[in-house]
C-alpha positions in Angstrom: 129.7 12.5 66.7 126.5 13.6 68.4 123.4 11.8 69.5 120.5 12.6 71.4 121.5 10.1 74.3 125.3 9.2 73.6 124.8 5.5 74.4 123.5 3.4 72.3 122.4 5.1 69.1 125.9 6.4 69.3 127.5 3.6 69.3 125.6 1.7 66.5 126.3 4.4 64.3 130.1 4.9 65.6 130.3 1.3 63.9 128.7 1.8 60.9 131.4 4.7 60.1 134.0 2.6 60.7 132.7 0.1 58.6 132.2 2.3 56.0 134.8 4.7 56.0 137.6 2.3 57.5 141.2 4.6 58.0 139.7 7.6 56.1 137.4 8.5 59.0 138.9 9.3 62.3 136.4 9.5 64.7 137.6 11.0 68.3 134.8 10.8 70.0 131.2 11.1 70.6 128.4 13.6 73.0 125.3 14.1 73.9 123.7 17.0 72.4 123.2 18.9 75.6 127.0 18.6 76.4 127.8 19.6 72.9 128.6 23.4 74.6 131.2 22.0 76.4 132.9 20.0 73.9 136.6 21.6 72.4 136.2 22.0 68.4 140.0 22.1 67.8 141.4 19.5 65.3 138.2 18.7 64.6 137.1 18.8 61.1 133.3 17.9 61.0 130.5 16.9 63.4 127.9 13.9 62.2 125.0 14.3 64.2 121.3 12.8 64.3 119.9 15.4 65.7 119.1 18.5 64.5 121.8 21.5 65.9 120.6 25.1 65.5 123.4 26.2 67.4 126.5 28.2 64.9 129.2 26.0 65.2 133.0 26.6 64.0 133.2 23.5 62.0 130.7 21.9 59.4 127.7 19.8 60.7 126.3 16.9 59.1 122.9 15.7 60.1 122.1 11.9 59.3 119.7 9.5 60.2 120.9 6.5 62.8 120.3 4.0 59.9 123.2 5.8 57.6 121.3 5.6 54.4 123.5 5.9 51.0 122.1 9.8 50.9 124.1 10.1 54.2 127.1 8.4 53.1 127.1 11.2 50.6 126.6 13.7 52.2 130.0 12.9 54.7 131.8 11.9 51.6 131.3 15.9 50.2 132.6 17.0 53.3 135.3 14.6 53.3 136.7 15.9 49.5 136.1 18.9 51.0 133.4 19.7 48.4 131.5 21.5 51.2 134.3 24.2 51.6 134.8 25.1 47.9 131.0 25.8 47.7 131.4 27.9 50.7 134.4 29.4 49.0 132.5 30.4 45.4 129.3 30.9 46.6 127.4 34.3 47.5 124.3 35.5 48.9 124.7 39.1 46.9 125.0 37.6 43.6 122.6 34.1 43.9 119.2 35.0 42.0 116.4 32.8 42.6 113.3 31.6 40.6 113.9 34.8 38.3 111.4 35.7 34.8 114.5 35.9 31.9 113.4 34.7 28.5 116.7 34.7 26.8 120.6 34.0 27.7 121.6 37.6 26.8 119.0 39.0 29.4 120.5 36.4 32.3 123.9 37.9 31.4 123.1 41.5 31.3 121.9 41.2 34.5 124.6 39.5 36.3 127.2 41.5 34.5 125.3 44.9 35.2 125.4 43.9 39.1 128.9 43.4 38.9 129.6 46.3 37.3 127.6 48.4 40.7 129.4 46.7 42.9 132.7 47.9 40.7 133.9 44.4 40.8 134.1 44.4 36.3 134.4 47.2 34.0 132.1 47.9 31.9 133.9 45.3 29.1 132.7 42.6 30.9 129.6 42.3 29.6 130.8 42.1 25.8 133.9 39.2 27.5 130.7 37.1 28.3 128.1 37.4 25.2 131.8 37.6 22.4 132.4 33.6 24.3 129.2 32.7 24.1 129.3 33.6 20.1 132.3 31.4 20.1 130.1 28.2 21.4 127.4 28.4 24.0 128.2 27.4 27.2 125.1 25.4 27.8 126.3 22.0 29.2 122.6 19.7 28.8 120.7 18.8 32.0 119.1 22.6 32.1 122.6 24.1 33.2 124.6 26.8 31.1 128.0 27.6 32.6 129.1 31.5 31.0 132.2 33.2 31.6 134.3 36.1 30.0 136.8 35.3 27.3 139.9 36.2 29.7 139.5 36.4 33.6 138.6 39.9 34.7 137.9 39.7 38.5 140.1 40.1 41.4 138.8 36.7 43.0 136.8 33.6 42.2 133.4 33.4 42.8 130.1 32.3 41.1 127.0 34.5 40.0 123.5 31.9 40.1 120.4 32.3 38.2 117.9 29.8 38.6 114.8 30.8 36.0 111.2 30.0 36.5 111.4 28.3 33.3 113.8 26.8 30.8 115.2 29.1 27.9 116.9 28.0 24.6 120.6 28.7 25.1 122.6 27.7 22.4 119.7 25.0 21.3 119.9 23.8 24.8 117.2 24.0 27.1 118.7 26.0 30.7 117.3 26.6 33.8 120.6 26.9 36.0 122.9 29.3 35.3 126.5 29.6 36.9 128.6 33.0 35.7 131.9 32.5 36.4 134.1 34.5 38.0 138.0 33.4 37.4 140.9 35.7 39.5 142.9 37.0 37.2 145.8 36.5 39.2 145.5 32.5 39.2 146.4 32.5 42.7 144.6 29.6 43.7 143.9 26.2 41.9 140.3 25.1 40.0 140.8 22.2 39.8 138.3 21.3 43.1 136.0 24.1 41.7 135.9 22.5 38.6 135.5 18.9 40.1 132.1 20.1 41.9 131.1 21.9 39.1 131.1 18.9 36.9 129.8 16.8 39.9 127.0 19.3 39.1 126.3 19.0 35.5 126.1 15.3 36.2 123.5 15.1 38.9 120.1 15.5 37.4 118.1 15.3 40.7 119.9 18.0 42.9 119.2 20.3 39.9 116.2 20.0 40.1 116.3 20.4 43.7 118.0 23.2 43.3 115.3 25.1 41.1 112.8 24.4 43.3 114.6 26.6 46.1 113.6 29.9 47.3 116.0 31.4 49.7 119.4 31.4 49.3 120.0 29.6 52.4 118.2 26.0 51.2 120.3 26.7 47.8 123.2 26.5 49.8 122.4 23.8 51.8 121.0 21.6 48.8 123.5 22.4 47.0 125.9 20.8 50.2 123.6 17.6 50.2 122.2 19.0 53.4 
């Protein structure tokens, strides 16, 4: 844990965890911030810190107020189910889109699939996959998102394609804003099931979409999209 003094900020809060979090939180210590240089980052899995730190850690940094708000209890219990480190795992710069002009689903999907296709991650069925599943039912989940995929897996790894759209489009009857392609490996080798759990998490939480479309750079998607 790191504070701006260590004393007794630091230790307010240090209660309040515990209190909270009980066994599921082990906390090892706590720092200053200007000794944070000279702390060891092994078995650590997180940092909760009041301050702000600029700094590029190896470990995920949470920033909360001394007070612990409920926004801040939710933002270490992401962490916790490690919902931090599946967006980090499915998430990318290259294919995240922001605040973009489409005025139909087929024009959102062309696009994404037609980058793919450049980057000779797909073969030029892809496309077709997506818009044949969409025929089948529209993959427009309410709350402003769509979720679109291919019929069968066709990439070598998982990872999501975002469009966020200046303004809603019909899709499928539904008005959609947010749009998540995805990407499945079609090797299966890892499990969905905690990609699927944020994902729904997602559909769910009407306010961090619309955080979301407010964003303009990548990095405060990302970081909204964390609860940061």
């Amino acid at each position: 844990m790191v504070c701006a003094s260590g004393l007794g900020t630091a230790q307010l809060l240090f209660y309040k965890l515990k209190n909270k979090f009980n066994e599921e939180l082990d906390i090892i210590g706590t720092t200053e911030y200007y000794n944070l240089n000279q702390q060891s980052f092994n078995h650590i899995d997180f940092i909760i810190s009041t301050v702000p730190i600029k700094e590029k850690l190896p470990v995920p940094v949470i920033q909360v107020s001394s007070i612990l708000g409920e926004s801040d209890v939710k933002k270490i219990e992401k962490v916790m189910n490690h919902e931090v480190s599946v967006i980090d795992q499915y998430l990318r710069e290259r294919y995240t889109f922001l605040q973009m002009d489409f005025t139909t689903p087929v024009e959102v999907i062309r696009f994404l699939g037609n980058k793919l296709m450049e980057d000779k991650k797909v073969n030029n069925q892809y496309i077709d996959s997506v818009l044949e599943r969409e025929k089948f039912s529209p993959t427009s989940f309410g709350n402003l998102v769509a979720i679109p995929h291919p019929i069968e897996p066709q990439t070598d790894e998982t990872f999501w394609c975002i469009v966020t759209l200046t303004k809603p489009i019909s899709w499928g009857n539904r008005p959609v804003q947010l749009v998540f392609l995805l990407n499945v490996d079609k090797n299966k080798k890892d499990s969905l099931k905690p990609m699927y759990q944020v994902l729904v998490k997602l559909l769910d939480n009407v306010p961090l979409i619309h955080r979301l479309l407010q964003c303009q750079t990548f990095e405060a998607f990302k970081n909204a999209l964390k609860g940061q």
